[in-house]
VMD Tcl script that draws the C-alpha trace (Angstrom):
set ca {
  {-13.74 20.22 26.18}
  {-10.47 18.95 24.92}
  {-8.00 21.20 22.80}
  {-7.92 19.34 19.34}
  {-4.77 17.20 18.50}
  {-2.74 18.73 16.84}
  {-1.26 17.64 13.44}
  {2.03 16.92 11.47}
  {2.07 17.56 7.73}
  {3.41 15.24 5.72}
  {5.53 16.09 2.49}
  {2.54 15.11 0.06}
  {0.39 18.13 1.93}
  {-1.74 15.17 4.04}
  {-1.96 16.04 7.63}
  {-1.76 12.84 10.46}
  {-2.32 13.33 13.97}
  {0.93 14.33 16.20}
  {-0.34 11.82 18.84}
  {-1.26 8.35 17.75}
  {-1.33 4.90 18.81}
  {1.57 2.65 18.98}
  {1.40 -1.50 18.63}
  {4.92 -2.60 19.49}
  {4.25 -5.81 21.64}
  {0.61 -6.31 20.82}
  {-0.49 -9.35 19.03}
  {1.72 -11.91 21.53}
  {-0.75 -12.89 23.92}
  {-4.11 -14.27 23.14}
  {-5.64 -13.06 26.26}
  {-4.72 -9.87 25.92}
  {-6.03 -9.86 22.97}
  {-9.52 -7.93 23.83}
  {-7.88 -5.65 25.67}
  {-5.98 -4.73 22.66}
  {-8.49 -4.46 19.85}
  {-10.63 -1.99 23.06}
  {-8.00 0.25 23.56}
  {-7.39 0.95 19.61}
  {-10.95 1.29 19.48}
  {-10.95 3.67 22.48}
  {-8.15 5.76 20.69}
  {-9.64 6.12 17.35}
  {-12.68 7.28 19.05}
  {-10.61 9.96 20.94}
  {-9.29 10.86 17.61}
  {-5.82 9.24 17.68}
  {-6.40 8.39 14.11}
  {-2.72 7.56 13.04}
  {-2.04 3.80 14.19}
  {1.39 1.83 13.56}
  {2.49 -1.21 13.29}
  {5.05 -3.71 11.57}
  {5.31 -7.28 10.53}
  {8.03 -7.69 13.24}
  {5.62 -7.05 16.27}
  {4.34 -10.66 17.24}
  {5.57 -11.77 14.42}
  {2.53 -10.44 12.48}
  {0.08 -10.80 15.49}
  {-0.05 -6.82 16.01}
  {-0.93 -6.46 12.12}
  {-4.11 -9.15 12.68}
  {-5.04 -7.26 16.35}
  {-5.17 -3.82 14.43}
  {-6.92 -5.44 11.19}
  {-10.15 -6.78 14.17}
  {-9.88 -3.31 15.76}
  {-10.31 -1.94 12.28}
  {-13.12 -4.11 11.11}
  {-15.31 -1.80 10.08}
  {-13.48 1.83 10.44}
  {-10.52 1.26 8.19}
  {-11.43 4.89 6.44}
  {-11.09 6.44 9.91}
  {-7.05 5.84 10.45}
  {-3.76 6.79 8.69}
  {-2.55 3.23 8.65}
  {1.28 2.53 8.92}
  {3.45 -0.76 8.90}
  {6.70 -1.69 8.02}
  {8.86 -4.13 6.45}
  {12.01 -6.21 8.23}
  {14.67 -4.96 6.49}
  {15.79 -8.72 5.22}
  {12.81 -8.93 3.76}
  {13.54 -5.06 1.56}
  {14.70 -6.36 -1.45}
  {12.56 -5.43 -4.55}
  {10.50 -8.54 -5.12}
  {10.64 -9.34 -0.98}
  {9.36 -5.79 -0.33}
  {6.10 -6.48 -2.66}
  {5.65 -10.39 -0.97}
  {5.61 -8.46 2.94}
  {3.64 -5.85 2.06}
  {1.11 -8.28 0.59}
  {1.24 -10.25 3.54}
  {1.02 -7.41 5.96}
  {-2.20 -6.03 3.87}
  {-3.66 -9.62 4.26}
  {-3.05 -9.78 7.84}
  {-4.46 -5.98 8.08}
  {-7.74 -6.91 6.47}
  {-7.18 -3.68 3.86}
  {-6.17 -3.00 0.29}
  {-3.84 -0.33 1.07}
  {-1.54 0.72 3.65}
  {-1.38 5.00 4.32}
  {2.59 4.57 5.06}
  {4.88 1.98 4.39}
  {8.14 2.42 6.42}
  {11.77 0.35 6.27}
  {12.23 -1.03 9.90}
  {15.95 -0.07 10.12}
  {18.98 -0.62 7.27}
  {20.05 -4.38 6.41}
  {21.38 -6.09 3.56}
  {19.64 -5.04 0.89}
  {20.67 -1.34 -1.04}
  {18.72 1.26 -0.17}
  {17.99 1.47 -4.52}
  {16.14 -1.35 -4.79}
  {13.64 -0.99 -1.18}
  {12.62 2.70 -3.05}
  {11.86 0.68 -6.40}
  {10.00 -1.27 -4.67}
  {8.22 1.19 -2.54}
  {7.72 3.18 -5.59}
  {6.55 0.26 -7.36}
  {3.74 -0.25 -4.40}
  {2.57 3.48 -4.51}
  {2.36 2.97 -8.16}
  {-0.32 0.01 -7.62}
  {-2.25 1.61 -5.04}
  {-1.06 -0.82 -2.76}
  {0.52 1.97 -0.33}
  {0.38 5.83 -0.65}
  {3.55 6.79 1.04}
  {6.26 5.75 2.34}
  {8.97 6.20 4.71}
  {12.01 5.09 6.99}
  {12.41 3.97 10.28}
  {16.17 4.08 12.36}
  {17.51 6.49 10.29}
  {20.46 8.47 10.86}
  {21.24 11.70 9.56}
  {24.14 10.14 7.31}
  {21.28 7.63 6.18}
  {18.97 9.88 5.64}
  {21.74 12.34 3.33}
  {22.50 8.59 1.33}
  {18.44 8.17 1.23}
  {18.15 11.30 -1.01}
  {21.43 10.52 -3.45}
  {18.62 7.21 -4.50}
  {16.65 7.67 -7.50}
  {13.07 8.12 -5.87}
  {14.54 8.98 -2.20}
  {13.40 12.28 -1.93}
  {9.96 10.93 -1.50}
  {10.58 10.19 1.51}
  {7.45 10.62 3.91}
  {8.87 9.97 7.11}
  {11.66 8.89 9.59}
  {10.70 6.91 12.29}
  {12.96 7.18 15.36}
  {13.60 6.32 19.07}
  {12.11 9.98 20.60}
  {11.83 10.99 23.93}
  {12.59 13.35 26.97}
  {15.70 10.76 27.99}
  {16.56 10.07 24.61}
  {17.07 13.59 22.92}
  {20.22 12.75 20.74}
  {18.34 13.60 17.89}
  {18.20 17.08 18.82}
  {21.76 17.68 17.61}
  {21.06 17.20 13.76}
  {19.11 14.25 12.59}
  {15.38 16.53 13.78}
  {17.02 19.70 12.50}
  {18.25 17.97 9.24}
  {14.09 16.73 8.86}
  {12.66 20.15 9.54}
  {14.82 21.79 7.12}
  {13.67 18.78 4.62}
  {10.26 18.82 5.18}
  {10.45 14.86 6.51}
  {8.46 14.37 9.78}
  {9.48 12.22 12.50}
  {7.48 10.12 14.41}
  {8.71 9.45 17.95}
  {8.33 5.48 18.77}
  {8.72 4.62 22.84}
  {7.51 8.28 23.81}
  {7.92 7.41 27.09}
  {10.75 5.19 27.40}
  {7.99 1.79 27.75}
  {7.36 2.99 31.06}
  {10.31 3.84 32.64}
  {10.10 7.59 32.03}
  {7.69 7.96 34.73}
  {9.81 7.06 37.38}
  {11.92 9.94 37.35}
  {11.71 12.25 40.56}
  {11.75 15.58 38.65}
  {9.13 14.38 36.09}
  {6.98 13.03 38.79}
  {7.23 16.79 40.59}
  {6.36 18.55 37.44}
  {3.25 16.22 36.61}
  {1.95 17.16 40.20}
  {2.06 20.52 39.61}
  {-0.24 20.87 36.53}
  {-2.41 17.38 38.26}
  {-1.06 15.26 35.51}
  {0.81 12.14 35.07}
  {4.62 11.40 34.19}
  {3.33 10.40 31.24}
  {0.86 13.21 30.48}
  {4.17 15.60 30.73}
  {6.69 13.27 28.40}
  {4.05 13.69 25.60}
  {3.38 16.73 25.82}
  {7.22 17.40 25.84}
  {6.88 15.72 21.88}
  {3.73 17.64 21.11}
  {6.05 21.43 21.49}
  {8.29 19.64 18.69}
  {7.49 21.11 15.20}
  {7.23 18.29 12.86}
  {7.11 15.45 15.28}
  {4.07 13.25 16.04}
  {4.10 10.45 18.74}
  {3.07 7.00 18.57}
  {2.35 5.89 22.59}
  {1.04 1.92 22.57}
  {-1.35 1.27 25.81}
  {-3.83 -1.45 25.78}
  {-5.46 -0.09 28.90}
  {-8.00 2.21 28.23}
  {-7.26 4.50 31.65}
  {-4.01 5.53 30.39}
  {-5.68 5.67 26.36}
  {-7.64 8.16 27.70}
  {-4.71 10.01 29.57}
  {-2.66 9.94 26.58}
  {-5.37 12.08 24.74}
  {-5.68 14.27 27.55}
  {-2.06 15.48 27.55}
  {-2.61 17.65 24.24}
  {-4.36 19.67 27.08}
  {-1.48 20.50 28.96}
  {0.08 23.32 29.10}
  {3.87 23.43 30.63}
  {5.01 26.95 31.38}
  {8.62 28.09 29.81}
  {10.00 28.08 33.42}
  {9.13 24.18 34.04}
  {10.32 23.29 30.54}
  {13.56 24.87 31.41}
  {13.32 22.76 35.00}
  {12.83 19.51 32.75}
  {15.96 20.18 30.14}
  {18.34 20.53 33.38}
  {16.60 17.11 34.85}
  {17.23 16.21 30.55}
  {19.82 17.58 29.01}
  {19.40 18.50 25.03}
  {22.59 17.15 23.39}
  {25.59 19.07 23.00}
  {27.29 17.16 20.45}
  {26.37 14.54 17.92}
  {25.87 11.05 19.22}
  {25.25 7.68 17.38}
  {21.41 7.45 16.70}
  {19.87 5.43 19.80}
  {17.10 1.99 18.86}
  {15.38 0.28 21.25}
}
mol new
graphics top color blue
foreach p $ca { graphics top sphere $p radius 0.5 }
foreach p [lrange $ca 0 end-1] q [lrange $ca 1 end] { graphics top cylinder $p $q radius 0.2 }
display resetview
């Protein structure tokens, strides 16, 4: 039997998943296409309920691969997408979301997040947001690429403190966050969900990762998600369209790393010791 997955509380009281299913490079190949809408499937199935995705990934294509894997289970997933930030102003907030919902098949998105900062103030992308929430067209939303200094400007904007989330780049060789911006979001009560868990791959070459992952008869991968799931307040977002390695990603809430081999992995990665510039992929 598995161990359930555990879950991340957002600030409304509504609890997602702390492992989900990422999209980023879906929707750019019609022949993968299958493969796609099966392994979203798979997920959801395995309870990885909390699915993201943004207009930028295929330029749209991700949104229409997760609107046919969602066909008929839309009420089954915490649904997230976000909006390029030239597109943030007031009125082009409203026209993306309407064409992400579109694309999505849906009438609503569960989480509408700000890609990273542009052009537009950060005043009128909340009005906007609010206005959304307002219509029903999303019921929360959040930021993505956020810095601690962002996030401390966020809140100074009328309607920032409803905040749901920051989305960030999150993983055992990218820790920077560790310094501030994740302590700053605990003591907020603003989740952050980890995008590129494991690095797109390249986290599972490392020696030291590889050692530890034979040890409990795991993967690389297995390990660097379960390294998120001991975070408080942090929920990952891994994007396979295999369904092997689906299926391995739900089986890493199962592990169970000792203290010693934890310690083993922060000399292999060292937590930060001073604040660095916030790291995007």
């Amino acid at each position: 039997m598995h161990e359930p997955i555990p879950t991340v509380t957002l600030p409304s009281g509504i609890d997602i998943p702390a492992l989900g299913l990422g999209t980023w490079q879906m929707g750019e190949a019609k022949a993968r296409a299958r493969d796609e809408i099966e392994s979203l499937r798979l997920g959801i199935d395995l309870g990885m309920t909390l699915i993201d995705t943004a207009e930028m990934y295929g330029e749209g294509g991700a949104e229409l691969i997760v609107g046919k894997a969602l066909e008929d289970r839309r009420d089954e997933v915490f649904l997230v997408s976000k909006v390029y930030p030239w597109n943030a102003s007031r009125e082009g907030t409203t026209v993306a979301c309407e064409a992400s919902l579109q694309r999505l098949g849906t009438d609503r998105l569960d989480l509408y997040l700000l890609h990273w900062r542009g052009e537009h103030p950060l005043a009128d992308t909340v009005a906007a947001f609010e206005t959304l929430r307002a219509a029903g067209k999303i019921c929360a939303w959040g930021v993505s690429n956020f810095d601690r200094a962002d996030m401390e400007e966020l809140l100074t904007v009328p309607g920032g403190e409803n905040c749901a989330v920051n989305q960030v780049l999150y993983n055992l060789s990218r820790r920077g966050i560790e310094y501030d911006l994740l302590p700053w979001c605990q003591t907020h009560n603003i989740p952050v969900m980890a995008y590129s868990p494991i690095e797109q791959g390249r986290l599972i070459q490392h020696p030291e990762l590889i050692r530890i992952a034979k040890v409990y008869q795991a993967t690389p991968a297995q390990v660097a998600l379960a390294f998120l799931l001991e975070r408080d307040g942090v929920s990952a977002i891994p994007k396979s369209s295999n369904l092997r390695r689906v299926r391995e990603n739900r089986d890493a809430v199962d592990l169970d790393i000792s203290d010693e081999d934890w310690a083993v992995l922060d000399t292999a990665f060292p937590p930060p010791e001073r604040n660095t510039p916030l790291e995007m992929l």
